[in-house]
N, C-alpha and C positions, 0 to 999 in steps of 0.2 A: 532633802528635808524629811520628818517623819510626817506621818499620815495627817491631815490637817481635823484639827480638833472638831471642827463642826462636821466633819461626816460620825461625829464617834456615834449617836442615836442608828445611822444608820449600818453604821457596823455591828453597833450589837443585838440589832432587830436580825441581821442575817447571820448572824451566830447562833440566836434563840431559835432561831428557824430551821439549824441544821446543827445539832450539836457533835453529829457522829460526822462523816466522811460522807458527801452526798453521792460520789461516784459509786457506793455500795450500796444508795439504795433501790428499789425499782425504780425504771423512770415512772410509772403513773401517782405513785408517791411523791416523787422530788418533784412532778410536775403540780401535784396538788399544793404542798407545802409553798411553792415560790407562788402560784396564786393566790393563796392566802397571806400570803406575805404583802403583796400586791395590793391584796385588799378591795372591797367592794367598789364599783366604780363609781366615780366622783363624776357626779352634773355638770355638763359641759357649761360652758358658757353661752348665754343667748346671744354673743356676737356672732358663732358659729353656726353654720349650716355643714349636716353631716351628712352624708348619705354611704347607701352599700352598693356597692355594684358586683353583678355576677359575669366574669372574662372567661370566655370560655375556650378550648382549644382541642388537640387530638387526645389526652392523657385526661381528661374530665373539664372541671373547673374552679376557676380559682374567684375566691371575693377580695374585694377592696376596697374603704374603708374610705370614702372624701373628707376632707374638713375645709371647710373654706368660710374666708369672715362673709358672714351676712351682707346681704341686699347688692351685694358688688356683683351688676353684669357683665362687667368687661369680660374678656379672656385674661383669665391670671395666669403668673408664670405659674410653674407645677413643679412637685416633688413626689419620686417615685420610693416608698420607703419599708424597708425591709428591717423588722423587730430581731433585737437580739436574742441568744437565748441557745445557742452552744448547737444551733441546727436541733434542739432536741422539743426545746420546751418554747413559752413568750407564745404572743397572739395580739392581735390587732387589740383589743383591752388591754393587755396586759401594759404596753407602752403609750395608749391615749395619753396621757398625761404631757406624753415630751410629742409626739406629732400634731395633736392638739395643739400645745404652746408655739412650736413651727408656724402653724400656718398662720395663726394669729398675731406670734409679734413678725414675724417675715412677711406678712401681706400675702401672702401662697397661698393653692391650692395645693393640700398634699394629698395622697393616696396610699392606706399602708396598705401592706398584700397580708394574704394569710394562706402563705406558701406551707405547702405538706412535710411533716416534720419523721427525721429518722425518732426511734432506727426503725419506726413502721415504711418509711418512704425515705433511703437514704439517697445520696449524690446519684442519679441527678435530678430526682425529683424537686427538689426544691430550686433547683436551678433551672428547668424547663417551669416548672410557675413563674418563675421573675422573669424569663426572657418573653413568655407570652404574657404576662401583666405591664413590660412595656410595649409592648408591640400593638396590642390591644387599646392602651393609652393613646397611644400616637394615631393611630387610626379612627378614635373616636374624639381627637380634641376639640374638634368640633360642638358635636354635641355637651360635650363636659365642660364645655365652656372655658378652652385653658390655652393658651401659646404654646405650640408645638417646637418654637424658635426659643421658648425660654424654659427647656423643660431639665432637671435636673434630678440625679437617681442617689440614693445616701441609704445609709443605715447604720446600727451599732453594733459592734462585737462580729455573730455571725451575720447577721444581718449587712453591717459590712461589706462582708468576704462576699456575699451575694451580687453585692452594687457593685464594686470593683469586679467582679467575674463576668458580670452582664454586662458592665463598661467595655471591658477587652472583647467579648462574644461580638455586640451590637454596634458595631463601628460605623456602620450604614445609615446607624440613627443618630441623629448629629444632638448630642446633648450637650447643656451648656456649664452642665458642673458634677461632679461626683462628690458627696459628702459623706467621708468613713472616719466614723466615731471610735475609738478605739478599735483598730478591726483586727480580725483573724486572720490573715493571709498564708499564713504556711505550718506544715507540720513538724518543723522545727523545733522542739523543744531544749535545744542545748546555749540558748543564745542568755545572755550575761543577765538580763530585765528574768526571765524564765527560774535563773536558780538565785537571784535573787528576791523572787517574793514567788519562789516554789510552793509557801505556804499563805498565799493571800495575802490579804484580804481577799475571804469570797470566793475569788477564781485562780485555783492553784494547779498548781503544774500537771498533779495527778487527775483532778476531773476534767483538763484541757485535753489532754490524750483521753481520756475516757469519750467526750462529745467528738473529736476529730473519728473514732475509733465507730462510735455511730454513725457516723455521717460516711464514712467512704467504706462502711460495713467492713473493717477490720483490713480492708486493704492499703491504706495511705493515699498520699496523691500522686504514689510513683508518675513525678515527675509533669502531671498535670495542670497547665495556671488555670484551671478553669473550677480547681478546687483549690487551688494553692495560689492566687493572683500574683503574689511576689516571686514566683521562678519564672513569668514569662517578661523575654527578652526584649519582647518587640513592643514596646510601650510608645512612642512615638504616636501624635496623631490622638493621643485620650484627651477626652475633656480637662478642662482645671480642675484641680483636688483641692480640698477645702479638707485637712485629716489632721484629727487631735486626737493625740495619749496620753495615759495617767502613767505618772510616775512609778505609782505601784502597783504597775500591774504585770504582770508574765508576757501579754502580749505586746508594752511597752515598744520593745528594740527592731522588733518585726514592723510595726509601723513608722517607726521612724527611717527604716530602712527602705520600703517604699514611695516614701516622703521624697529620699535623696533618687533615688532611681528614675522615679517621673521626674526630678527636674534634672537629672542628668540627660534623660530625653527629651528635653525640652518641652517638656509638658507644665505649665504653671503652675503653683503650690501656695497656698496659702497652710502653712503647717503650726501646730505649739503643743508645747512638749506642758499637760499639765500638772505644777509641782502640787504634790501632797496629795494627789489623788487614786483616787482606787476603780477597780477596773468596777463598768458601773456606775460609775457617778453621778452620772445624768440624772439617773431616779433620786438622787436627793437634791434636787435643784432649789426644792421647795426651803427643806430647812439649812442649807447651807451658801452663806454666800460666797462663796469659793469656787463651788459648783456651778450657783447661779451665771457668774460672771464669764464661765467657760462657756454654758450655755449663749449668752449674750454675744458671745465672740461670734458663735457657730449663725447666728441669726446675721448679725451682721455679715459674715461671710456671704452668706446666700443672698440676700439683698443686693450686696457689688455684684455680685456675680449672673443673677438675674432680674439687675433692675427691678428692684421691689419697693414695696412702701412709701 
């Protein structure tokens, strides 16, 4: 089906926001632009308690970012959540919006990371952040007041590729769900989703090789699932995936294909393919109910999954 009418505002906010080709422009530019695109950050809700935490490890340290509904002592379950943003750009602001809304309609405690971005800090820096940002988690649930038994790792786009890579890494860590939002999984750019919406919305075929091209500093993932999560074999034994894609998006086929592979491995899937959507979606939850409803999906998801709400 074509692109669904209600994301058209936010289509042509990221048109206005990039009228030339953003792969050509500097990133501290294209990283400004999508901030301001983003826009000043909106007042959380006083149902929410926020706080920062500093995880610190052998390579410096990393912060992250709690949201949890107010006044609630128990231990909640937890969500470990990694911002999209092509490994290049995105920030614990930049996505309050959708981890905020997480923890508050999920009943969760979530934590997003604010992992080191290429191509000043390419692979593996941001992937030694999220493995010590769980590790560090799990070790303090305690104090953080969270169910260690119910703890669950997500993210969108590259952020994603992160959760899934740290899934496969941290098998030792018994987690009870992986949630990948439209995600990156491999360097693949020839798959059917890729040359059909080669030119967007938004995220096209050419700034996808351009942020892969930062992120493994010009090498690829010859052959690595630890940057590429969909070439590794040995899947067996992962948490349950909770993973939805937009229709029009490039990275579209690649998730869906990991969809089929985890339950080929007998790993459980709660998957959906979403029509008229665009890579991104999630930031327009607000004005489209299209969006919303995928959104909605993704809460409910998480809820069966760790006993929530």
């Amino acid at each position: 089906m074509a692109v669904d009418a209600s994301l058209a505002p936010f289509v042509a906010a990221l048109t206005a926001a990039f009228p030339e080709a953003p792969e050509l422009l500097p990133v501290p530019d294209y990283r400004q632009r999508m901030a301001e695109l983003a826009g000043p950050a909106a007042a959380l809700p006083p149902e929410l308690r926020v706080e920062d935490h500093d995880a610190g490890h052998d390579a410096g340290r990393v912060t992250l970012r709690s949201y949890r509904p107010a006044g609630v002592d128990a231990a909640l379950p937890a969500l470990l959540y990694f911002h999209g943003g092509g490994w290049v750009m995105g920030s614990i602001a930049s996505h309050e919006p959708i981890t905020a809304a997480l923890a508050l309609q999920a009943r969760i405690a979530v934590f997003s990371v604010e992992y080191r971005l290429a191509p000043e800090h390419p692979f593996p820096a941001g992937f030694i952040d999220g493995i010590n940002a769980l590790r560090w988690l799990t070790g303090q649930a305690a104090a953080l007041r969270i169910d260690p038994g119910r703890l669950a790792i997500g993210g969108d786009s590259a952020g994603a590729n992160l959760a899934a890579a740290i899934a496969q890494q941290c098998r030792d860590i018994p987690l009870a769900a992986q949630m990948l939002v439209y995600p990156a999984l491999d360097d693949y750019f020839d798959t059917a989703s890729y040359h059909q919406n080669a030119e967007g919305p938004f995220l096209t075929r050419a700034l996808a090789r351009a942020f892969w091209g930062q992120y493994t500093a010009g090498q690829g993932a010859q052959g690595r699932p630890e940057i590429a999560p969909l070439r590794n074999e040995a899947l067996q034994g992962l948490p349950p995936a909770i993973l939805l894609v937009a229709e029009h998006d490039p990275l579209r086929d690649e998730g869906a294909a990991y969809a089929a592979k985890l339950g080929n491995a007998g790993v459980a899937v709660d998957f959906r393919h979403a029509e008229g959507m665009i890579h991104g979606f999630l930031r327009a939850a607000a004005i489209s109910p299209a969006a919303a409803s995928h959104f909605t999906w993704l809460v409910q998801g998480l809820k069966a999954r760790l006993g929530s709400g």
